[in-house]
N, CA and C atoms as an extended XYZ file, in Angstrom:
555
Properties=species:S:1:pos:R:3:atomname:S:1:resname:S:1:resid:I:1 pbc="F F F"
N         7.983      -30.924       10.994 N   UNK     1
C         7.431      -29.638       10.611 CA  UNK     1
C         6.817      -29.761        9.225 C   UNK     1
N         6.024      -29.528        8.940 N   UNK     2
C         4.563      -29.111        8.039 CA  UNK     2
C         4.875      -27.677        7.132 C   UNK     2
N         4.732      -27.415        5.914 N   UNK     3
C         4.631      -26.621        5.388 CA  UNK     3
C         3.364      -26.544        4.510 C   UNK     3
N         2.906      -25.392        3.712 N   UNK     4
C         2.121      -25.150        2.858 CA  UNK     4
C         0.759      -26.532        3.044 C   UNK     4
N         0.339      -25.792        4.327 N   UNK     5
C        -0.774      -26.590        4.999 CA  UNK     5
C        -2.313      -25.633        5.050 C   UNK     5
N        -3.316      -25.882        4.517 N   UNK     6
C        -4.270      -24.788        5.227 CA  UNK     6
C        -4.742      -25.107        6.289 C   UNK     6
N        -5.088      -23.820        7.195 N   UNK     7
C        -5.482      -23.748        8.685 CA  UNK     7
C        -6.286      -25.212        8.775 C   UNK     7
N        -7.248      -25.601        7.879 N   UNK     8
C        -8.160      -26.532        8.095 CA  UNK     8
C        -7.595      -27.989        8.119 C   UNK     8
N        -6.464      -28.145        7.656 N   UNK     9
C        -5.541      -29.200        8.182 CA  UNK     9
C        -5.038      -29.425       10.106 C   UNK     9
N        -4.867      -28.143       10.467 N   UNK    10
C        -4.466      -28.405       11.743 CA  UNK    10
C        -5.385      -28.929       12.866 C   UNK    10
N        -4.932      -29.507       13.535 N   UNK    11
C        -5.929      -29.436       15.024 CA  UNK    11
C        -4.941      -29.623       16.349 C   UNK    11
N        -6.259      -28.329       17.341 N   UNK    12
C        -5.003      -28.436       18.426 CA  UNK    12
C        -4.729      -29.986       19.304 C   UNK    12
N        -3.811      -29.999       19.933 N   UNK    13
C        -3.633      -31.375       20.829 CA  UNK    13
C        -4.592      -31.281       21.781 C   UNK    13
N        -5.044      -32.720       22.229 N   UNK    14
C        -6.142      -32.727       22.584 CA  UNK    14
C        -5.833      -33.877       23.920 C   UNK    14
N        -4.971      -33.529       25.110 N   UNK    15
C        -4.542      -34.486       26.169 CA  UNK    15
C        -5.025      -35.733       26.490 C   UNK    15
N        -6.929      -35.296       26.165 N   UNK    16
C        -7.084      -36.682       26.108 CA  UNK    16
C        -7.840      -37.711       25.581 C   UNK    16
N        -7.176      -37.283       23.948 N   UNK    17
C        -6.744      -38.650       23.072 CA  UNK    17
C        -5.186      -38.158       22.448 C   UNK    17
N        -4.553      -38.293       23.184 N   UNK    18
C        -3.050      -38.005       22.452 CA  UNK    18
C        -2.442      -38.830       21.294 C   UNK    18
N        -3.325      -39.834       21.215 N   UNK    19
C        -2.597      -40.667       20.106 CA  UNK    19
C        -2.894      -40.884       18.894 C   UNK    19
N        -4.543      -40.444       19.423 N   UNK    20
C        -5.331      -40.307       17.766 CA  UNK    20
C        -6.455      -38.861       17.892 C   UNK    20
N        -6.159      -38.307       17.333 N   UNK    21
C        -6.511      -36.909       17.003 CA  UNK    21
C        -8.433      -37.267       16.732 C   UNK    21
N        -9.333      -36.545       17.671 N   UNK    22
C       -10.359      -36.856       17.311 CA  UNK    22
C       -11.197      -35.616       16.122 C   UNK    22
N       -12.188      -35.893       15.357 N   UNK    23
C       -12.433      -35.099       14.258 CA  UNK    23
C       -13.238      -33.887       15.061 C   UNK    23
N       -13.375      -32.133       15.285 N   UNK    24
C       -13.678      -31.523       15.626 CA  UNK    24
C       -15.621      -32.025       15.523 C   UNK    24
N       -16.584      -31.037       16.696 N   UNK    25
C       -17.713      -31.097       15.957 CA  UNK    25
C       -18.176      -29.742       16.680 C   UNK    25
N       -18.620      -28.757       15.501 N   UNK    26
C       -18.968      -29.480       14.140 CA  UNK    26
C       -16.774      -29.241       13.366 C   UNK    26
N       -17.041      -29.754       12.248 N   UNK    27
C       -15.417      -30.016       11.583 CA  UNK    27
C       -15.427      -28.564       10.409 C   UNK    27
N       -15.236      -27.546       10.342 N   UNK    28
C       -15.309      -26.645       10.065 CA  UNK    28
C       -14.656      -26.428        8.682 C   UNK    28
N       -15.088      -26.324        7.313 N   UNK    29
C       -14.415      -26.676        6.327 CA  UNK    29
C       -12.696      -25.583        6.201 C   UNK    29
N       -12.455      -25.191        5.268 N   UNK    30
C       -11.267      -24.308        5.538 CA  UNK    30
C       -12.357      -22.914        5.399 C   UNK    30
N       -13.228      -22.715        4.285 N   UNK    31
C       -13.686      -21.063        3.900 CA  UNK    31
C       -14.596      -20.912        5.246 C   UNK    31
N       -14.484      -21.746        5.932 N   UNK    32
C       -15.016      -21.166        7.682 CA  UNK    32
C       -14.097      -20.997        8.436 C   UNK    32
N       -13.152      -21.654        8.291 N   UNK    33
C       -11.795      -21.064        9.054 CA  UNK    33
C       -10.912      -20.039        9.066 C   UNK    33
N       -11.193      -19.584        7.777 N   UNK    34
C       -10.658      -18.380        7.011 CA  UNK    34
C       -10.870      -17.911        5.856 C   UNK    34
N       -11.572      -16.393        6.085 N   UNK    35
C       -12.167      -15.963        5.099 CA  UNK    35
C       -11.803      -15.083        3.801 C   UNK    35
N       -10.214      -14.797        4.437 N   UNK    36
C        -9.932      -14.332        3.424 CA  UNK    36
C        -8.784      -14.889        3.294 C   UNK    36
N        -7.924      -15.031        1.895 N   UNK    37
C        -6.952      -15.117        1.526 CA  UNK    37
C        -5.968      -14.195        2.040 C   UNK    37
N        -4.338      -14.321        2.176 N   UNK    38
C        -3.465      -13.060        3.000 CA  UNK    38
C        -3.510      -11.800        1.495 C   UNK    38
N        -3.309      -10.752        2.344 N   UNK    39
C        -3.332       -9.626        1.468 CA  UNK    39
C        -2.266       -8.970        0.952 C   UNK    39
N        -1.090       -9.726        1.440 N   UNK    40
C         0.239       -9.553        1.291 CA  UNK    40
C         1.404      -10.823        1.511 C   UNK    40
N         2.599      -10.576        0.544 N   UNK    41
C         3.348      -11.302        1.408 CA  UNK    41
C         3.895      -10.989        2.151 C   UNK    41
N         4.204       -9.562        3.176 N   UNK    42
C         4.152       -9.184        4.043 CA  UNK    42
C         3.747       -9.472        5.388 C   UNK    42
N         3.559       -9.865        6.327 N   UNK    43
C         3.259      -10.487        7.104 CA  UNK    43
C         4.081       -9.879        8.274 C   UNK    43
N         3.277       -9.647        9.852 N   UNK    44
C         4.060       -9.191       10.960 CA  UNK    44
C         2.690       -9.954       12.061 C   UNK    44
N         3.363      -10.707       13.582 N   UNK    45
C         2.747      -11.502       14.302 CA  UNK    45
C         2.456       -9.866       15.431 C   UNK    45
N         1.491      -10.182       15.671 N   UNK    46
C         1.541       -9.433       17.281 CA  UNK    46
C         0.156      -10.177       18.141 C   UNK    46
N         0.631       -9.672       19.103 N   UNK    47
C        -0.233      -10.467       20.359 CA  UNK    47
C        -0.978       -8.962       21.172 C   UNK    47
N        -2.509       -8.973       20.507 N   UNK    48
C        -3.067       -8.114       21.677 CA  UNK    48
C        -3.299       -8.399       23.033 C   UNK    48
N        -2.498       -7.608       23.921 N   UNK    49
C        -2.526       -7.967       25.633 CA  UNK    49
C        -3.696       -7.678       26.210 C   UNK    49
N        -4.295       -6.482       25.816 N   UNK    50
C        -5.631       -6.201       26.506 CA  UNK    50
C        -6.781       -7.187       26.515 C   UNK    50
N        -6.888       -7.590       25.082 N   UNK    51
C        -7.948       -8.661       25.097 CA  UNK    51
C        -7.288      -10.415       24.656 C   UNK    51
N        -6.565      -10.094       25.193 N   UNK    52
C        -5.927      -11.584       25.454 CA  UNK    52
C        -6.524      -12.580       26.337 C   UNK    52
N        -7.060      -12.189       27.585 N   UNK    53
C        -7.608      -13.058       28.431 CA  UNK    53
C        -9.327      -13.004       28.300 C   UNK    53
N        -9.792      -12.037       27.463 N   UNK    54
C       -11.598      -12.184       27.417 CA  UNK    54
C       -11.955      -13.689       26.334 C   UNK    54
N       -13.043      -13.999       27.061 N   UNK    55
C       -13.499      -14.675       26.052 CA  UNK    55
C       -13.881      -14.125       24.621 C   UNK    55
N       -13.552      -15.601       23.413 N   UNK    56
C       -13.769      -14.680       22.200 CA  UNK    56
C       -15.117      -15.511       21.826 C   UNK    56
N       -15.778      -15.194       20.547 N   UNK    57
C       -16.542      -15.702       19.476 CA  UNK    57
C       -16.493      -15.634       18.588 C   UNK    57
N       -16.177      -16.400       17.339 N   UNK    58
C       -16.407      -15.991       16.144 CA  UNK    58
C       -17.559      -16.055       15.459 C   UNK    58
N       -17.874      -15.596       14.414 N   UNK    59
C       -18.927      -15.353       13.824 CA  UNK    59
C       -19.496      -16.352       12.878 C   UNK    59
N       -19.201      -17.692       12.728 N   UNK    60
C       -19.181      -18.724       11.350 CA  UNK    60
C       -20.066      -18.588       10.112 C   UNK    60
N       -20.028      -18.594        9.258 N   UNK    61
C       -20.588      -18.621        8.269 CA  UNK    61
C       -22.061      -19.336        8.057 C   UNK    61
N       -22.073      -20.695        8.823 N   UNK    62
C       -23.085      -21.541        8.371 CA  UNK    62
C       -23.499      -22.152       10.254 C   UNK    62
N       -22.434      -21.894       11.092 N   UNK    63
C       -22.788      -22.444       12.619 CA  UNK    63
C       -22.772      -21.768       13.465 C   UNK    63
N       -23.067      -20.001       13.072 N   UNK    64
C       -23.441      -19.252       14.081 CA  UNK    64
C       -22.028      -18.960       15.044 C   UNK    64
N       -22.330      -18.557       16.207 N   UNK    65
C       -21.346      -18.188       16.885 CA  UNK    65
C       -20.278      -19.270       17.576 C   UNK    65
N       -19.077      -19.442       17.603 N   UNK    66
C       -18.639      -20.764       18.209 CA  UNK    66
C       -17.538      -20.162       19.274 C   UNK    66
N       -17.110      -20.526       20.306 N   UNK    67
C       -16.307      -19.696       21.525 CA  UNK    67
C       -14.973      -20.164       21.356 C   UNK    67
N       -13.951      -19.645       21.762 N   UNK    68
C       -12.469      -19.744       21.646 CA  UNK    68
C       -11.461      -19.234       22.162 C   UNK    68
N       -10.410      -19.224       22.529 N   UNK    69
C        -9.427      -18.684       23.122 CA  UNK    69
C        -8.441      -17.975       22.198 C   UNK    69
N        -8.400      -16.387       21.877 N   UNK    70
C        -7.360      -15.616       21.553 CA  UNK    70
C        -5.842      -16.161       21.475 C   UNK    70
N        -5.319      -16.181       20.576 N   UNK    71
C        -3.656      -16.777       20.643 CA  UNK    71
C        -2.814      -15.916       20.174 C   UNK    71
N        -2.503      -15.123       18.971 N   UNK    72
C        -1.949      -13.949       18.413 CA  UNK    72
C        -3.213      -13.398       16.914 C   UNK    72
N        -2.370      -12.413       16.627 N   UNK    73
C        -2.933      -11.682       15.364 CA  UNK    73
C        -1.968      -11.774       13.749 C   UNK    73
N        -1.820      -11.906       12.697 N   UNK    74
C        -1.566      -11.774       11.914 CA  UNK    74
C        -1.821      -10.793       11.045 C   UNK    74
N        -0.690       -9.338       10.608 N   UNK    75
C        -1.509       -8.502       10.324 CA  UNK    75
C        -0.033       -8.125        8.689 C   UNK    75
N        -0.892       -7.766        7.404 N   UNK    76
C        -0.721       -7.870        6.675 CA  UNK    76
C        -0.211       -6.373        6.466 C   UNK    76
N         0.581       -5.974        5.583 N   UNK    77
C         1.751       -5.262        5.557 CA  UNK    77
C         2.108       -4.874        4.239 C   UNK    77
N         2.341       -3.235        3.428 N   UNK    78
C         3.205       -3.215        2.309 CA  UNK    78
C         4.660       -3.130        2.586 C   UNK    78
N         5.558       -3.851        2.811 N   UNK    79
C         6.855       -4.075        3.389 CA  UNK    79
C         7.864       -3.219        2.566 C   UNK    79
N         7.590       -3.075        1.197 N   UNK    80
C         9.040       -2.408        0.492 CA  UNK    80
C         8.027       -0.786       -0.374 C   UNK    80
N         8.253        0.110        0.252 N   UNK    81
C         7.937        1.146       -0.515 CA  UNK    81
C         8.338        1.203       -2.161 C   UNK    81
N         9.081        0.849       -2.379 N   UNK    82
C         9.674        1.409       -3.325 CA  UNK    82
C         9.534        0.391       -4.537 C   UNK    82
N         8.703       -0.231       -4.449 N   UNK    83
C         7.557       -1.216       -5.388 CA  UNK    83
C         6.426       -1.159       -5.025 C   UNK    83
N         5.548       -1.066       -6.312 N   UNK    84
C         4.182       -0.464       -6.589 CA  UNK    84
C         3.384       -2.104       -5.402 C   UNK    84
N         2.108       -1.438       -4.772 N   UNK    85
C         1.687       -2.309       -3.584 CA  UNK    85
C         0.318       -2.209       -4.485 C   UNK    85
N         0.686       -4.019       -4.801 N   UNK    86
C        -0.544       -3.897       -5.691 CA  UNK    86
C        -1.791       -5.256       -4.855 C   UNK    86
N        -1.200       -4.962       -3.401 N   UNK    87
C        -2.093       -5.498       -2.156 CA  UNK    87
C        -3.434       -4.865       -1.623 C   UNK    87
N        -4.093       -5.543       -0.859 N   UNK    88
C        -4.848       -4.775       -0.336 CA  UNK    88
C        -4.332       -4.337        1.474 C   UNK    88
N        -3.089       -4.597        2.087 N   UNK    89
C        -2.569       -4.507        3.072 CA  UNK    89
C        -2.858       -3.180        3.221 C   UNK    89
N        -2.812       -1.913        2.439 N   UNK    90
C        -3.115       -0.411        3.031 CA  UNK    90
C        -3.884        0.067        2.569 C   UNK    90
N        -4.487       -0.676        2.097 N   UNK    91
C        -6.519        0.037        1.350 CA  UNK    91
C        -7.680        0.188        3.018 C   UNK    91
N        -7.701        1.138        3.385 N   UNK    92
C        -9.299        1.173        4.713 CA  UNK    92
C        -9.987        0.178        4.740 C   UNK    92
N       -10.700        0.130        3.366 N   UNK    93
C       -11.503       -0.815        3.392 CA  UNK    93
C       -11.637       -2.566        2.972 C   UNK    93
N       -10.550       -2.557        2.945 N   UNK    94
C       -10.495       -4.032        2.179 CA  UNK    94
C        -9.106       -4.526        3.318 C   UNK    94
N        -8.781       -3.945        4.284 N   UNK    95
C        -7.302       -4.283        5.077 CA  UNK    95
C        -8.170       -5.529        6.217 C   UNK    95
N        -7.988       -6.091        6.385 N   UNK    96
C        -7.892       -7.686        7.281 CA  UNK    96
C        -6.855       -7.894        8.205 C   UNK    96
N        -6.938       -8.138        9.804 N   UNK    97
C        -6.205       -8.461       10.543 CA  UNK    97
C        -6.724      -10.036       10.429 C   UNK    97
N        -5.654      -11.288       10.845 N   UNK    98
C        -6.313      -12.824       10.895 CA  UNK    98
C        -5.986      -12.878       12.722 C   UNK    98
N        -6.831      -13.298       13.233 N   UNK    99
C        -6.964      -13.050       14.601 CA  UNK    99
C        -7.306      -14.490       14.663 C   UNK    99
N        -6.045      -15.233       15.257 N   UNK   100
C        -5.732      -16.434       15.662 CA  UNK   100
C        -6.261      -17.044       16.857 C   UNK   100
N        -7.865      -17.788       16.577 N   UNK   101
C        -8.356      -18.216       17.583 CA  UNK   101
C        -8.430      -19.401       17.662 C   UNK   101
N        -8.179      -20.539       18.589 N   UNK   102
C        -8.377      -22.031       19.372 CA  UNK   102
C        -9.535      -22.067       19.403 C   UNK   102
N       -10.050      -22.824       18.449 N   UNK   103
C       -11.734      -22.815       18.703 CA  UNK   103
C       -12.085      -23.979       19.947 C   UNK   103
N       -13.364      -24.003       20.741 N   UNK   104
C       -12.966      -24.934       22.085 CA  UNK   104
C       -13.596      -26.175       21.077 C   UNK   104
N       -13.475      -26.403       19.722 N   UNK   105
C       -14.246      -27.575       18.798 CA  UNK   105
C       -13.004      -28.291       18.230 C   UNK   105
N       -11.789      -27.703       19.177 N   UNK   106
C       -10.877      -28.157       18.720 CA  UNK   106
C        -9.904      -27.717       17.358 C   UNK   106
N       -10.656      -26.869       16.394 N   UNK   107
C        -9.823      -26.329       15.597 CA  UNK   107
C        -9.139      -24.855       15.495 C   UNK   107
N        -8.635      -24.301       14.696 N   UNK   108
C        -7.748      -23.107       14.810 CA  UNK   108
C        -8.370      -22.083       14.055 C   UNK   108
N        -8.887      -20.979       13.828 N   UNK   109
C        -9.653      -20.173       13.054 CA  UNK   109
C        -8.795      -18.983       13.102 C   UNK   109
N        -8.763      -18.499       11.739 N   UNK   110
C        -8.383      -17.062       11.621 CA  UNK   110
C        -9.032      -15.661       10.767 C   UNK   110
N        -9.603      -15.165       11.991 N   UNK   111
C       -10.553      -14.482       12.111 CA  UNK   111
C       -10.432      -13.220       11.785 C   UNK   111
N       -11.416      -12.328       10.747 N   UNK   112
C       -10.899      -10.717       10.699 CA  UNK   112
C       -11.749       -9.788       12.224 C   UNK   112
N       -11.596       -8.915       12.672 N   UNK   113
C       -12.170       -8.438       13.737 CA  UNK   113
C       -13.636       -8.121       13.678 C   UNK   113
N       -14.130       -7.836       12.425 N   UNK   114
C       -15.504       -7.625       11.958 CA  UNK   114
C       -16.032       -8.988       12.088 C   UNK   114
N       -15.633      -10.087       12.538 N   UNK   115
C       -16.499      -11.823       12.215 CA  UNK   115
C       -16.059      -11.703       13.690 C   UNK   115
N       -15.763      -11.458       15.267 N   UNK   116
C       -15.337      -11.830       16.351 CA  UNK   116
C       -15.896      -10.533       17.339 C   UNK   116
N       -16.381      -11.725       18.219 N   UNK   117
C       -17.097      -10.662       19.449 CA  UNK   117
C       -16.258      -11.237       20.756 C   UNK   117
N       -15.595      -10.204       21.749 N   UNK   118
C       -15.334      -10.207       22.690 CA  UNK   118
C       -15.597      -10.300       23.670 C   UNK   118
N       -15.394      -10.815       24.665 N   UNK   119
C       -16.662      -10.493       25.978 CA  UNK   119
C       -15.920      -10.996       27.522 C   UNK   119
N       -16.102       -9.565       27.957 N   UNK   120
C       -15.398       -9.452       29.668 CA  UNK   120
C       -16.532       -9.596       30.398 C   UNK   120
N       -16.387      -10.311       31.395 N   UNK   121
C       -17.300      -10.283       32.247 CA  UNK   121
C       -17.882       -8.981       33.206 C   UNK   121
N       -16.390       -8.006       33.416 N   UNK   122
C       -16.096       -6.992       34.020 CA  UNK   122
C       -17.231       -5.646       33.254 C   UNK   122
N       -17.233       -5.909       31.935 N   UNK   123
C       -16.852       -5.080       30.766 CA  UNK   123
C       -18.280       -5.156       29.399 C   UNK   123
N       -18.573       -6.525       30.163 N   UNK   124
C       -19.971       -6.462       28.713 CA  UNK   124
C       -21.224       -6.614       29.381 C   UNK   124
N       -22.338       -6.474       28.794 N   UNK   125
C       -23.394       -5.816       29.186 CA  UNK   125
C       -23.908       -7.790       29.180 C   UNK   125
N       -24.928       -8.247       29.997 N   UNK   126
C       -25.116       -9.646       30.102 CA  UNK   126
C       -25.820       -9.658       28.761 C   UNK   126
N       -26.790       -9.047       28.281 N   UNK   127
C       -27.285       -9.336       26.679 CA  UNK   127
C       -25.694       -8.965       25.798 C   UNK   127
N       -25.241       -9.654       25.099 N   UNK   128
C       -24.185       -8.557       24.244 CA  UNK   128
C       -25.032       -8.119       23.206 C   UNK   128
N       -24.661       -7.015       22.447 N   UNK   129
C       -25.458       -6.419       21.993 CA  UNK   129
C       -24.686       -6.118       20.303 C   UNK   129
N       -24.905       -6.306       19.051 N   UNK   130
C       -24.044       -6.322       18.120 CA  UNK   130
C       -23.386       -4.863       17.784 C   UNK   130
N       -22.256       -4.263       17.340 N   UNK   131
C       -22.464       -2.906       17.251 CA  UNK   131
C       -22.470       -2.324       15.629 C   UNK   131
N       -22.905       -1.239       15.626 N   UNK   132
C       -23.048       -0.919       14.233 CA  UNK   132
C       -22.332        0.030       13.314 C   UNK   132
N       -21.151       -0.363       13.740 N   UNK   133
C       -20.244       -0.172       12.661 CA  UNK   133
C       -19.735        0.123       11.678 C   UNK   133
N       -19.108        1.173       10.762 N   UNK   134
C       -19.409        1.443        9.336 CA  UNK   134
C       -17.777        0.593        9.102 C   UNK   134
N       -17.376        0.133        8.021 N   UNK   135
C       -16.068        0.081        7.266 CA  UNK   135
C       -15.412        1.394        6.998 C   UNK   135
N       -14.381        1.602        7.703 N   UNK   136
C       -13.447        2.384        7.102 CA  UNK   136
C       -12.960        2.798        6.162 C   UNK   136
N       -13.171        3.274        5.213 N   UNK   137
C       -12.626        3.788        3.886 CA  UNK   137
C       -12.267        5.192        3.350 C   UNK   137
N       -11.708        5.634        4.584 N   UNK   138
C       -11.016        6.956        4.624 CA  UNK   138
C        -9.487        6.874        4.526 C   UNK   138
N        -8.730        7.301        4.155 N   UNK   139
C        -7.490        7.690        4.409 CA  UNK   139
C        -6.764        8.906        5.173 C   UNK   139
N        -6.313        8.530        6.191 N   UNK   140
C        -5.978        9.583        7.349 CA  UNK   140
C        -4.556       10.068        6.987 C   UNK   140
N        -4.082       11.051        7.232 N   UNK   141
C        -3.322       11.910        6.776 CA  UNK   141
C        -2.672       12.896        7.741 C   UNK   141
N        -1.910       13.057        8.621 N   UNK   142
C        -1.601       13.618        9.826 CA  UNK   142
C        -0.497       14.790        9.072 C   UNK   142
N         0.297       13.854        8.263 N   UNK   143
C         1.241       15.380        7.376 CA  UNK   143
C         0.783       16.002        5.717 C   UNK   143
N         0.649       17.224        6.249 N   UNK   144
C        -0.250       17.210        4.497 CA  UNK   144
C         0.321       18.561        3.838 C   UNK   144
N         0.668       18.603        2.884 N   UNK   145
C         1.255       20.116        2.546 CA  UNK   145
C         0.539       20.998        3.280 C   UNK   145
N        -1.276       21.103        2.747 N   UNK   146
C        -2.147       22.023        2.790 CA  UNK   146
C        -2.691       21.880        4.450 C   UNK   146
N        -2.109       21.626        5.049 N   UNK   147
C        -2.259       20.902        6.466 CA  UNK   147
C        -2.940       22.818        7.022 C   UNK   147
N        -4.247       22.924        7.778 N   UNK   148
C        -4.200       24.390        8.572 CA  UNK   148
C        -3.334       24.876        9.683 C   UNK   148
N        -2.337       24.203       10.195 N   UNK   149
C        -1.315       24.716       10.799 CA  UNK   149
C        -0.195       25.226       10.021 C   UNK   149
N         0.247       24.839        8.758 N   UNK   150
C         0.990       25.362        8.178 CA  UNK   150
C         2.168       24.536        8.260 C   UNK   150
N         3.670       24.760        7.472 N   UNK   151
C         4.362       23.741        7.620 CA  UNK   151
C         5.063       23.524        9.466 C   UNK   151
N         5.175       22.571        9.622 N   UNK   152
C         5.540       22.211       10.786 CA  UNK   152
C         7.487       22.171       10.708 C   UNK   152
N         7.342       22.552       11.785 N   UNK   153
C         9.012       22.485       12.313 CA  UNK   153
C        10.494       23.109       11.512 C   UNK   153
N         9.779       24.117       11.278 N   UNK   154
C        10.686       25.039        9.715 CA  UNK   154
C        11.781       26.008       10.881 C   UNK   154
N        12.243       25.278       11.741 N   UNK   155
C        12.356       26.009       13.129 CA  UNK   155
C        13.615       25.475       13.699 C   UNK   155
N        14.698       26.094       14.263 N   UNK   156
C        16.215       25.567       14.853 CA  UNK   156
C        15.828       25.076       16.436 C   UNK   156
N        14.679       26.204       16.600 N   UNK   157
C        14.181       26.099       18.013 CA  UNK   157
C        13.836       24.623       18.663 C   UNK   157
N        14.355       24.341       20.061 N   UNK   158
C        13.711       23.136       20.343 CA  UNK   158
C        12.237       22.874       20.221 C   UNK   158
N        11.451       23.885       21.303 N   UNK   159
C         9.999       23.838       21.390 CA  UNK   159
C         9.372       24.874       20.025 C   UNK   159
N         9.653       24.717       19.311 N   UNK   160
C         9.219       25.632       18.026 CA  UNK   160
C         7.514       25.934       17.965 C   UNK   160
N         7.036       27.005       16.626 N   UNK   161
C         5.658       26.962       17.678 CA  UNK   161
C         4.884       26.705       16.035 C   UNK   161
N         3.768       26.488       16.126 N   UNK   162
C         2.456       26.830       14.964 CA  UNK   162
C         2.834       28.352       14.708 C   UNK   162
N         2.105       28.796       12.808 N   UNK   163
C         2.086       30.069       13.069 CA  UNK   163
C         1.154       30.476       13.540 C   UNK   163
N        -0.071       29.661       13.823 N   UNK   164
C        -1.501       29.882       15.277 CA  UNK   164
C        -0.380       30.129       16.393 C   UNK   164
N        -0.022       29.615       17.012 N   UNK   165
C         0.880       29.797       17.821 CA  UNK   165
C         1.743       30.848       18.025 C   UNK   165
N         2.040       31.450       17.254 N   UNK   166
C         3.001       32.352       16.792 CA  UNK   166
C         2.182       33.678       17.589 C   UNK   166
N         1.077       33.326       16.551 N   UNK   167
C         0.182       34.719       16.621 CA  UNK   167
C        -0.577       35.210       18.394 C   UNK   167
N        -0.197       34.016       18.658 N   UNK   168
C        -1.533       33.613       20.057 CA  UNK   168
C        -0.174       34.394       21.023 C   UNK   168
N        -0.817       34.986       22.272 N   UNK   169
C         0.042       35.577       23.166 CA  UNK   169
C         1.314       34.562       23.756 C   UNK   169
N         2.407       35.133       24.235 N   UNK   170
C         3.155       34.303       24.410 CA  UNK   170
C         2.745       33.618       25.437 C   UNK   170
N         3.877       32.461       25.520 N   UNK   171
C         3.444       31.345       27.223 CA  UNK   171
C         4.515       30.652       27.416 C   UNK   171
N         4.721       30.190       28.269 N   UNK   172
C         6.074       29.508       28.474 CA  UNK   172
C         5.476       28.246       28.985 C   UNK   172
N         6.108       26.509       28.116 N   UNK   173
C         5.542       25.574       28.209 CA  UNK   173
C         5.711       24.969       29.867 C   UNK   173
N         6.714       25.676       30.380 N   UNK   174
C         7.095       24.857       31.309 CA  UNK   174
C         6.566       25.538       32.920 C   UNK   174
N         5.725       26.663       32.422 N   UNK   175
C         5.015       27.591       33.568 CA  UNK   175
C         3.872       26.743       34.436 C   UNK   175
N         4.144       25.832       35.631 N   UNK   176
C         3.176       25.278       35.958 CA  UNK   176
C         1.359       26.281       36.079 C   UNK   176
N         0.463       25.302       35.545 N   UNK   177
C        -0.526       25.712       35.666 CA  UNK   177
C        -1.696       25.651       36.991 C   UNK   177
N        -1.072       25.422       38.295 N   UNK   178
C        -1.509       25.321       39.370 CA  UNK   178
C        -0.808       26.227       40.331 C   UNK   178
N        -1.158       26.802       41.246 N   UNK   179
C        -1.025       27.288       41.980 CA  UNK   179
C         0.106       26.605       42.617 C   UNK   179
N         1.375       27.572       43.209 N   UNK   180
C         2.233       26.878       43.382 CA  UNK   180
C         2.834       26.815       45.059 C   UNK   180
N         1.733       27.486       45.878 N   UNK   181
C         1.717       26.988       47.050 CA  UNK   181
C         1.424       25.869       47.503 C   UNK   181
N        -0.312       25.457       46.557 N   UNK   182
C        -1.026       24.445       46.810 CA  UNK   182
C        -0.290       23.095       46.436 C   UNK   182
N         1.072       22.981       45.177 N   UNK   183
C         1.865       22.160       44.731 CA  UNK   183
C         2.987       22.011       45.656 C   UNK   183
N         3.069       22.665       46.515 N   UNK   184
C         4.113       22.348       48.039 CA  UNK   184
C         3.759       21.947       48.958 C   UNK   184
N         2.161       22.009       49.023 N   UNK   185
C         1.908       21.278       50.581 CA  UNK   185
C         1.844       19.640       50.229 C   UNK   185
């Protein structure tokens, strides 16, 4: 086992030359293999299932598009609240997933989702087509003091309501909304 290696050290096994590792082509330096530095020491693995089996592409810097097989994701993380996160792991615009691809050139690339195009056969148009995209740099906010529903769940009640809710005629959640002959045949 190998430690404190960059990606551009590795290469996958290659059945057949098992004994001597042949040099990728083209041989991809490391700042093509990975473009950014991690954004944390935080760190959590996950494996997207949906696009696990499409073909991928990455985007290279200097060799254009090169094809590869999806393996997991690496996604960067502020792990301890309660020290100042002086990462970019929860900034919109500066956050990086490394999307762990087998390049078929033989090497390992880790890719942010903005440098990688997907493609189902089922699912993509035969031209692919690039899309146009803005960067994220909003911060979303689902609980907010000043929230227009007002505070939420100030209530003993199970199904408790909005004070929109409140105001709106009563209803009972559990009143089917179909006709309830037509729900017996």
């Amino acid at each position: 086992m190998f430690d404190k290696l960059p990606v551009s050290a590795l290469l996958l096994w290659d059945p057949d030359s098992p004994e001597k590792p042949v040099a990728p082509d083209p041989d991809l330096p490391l700042d093509e293999l990975q473009f950014w530095n991690c954004f944390s020491y935080d760190i959590t693995t996950l494996e997207k299932n949906l696009v696990y089996t499409m073909g991928w592409e990455v985007r290279t810097k200097s060799h254009g598009f090169i094809p590869g097989d999806y393996l997991f994701t690496i996604d960067s993380f502020s792990g301890d609240r309660s020290r100042t996160d002086i990462s970019f792991a929860e900034t919109p615009d500066e956050h990086k997933s490394f999307n762990v691809i087998a390049l078929h050139t033989g090497q390992l690339a880790l890719y942010p989702n903005n440098r990688c195009r997907l493609i189902d056969p089922s699912l993509s148009p035969e031209h692919i087509k690039t899309p146009d995209f803005l960067v994220s740099s909003r911060y979303f906010q689902v609980e907010s003091p000043n929230a227009k529903w007002g505070r939420l769940g100030e209530s003993e009640e199970y199904f408790w309501k909005t004070k929109k809710e409140e105001k709106q005629r009563e209803f009972d959640v559990f009143k089917p909304t179909h006709d309830q002959e037509e729900f017996d045949r």
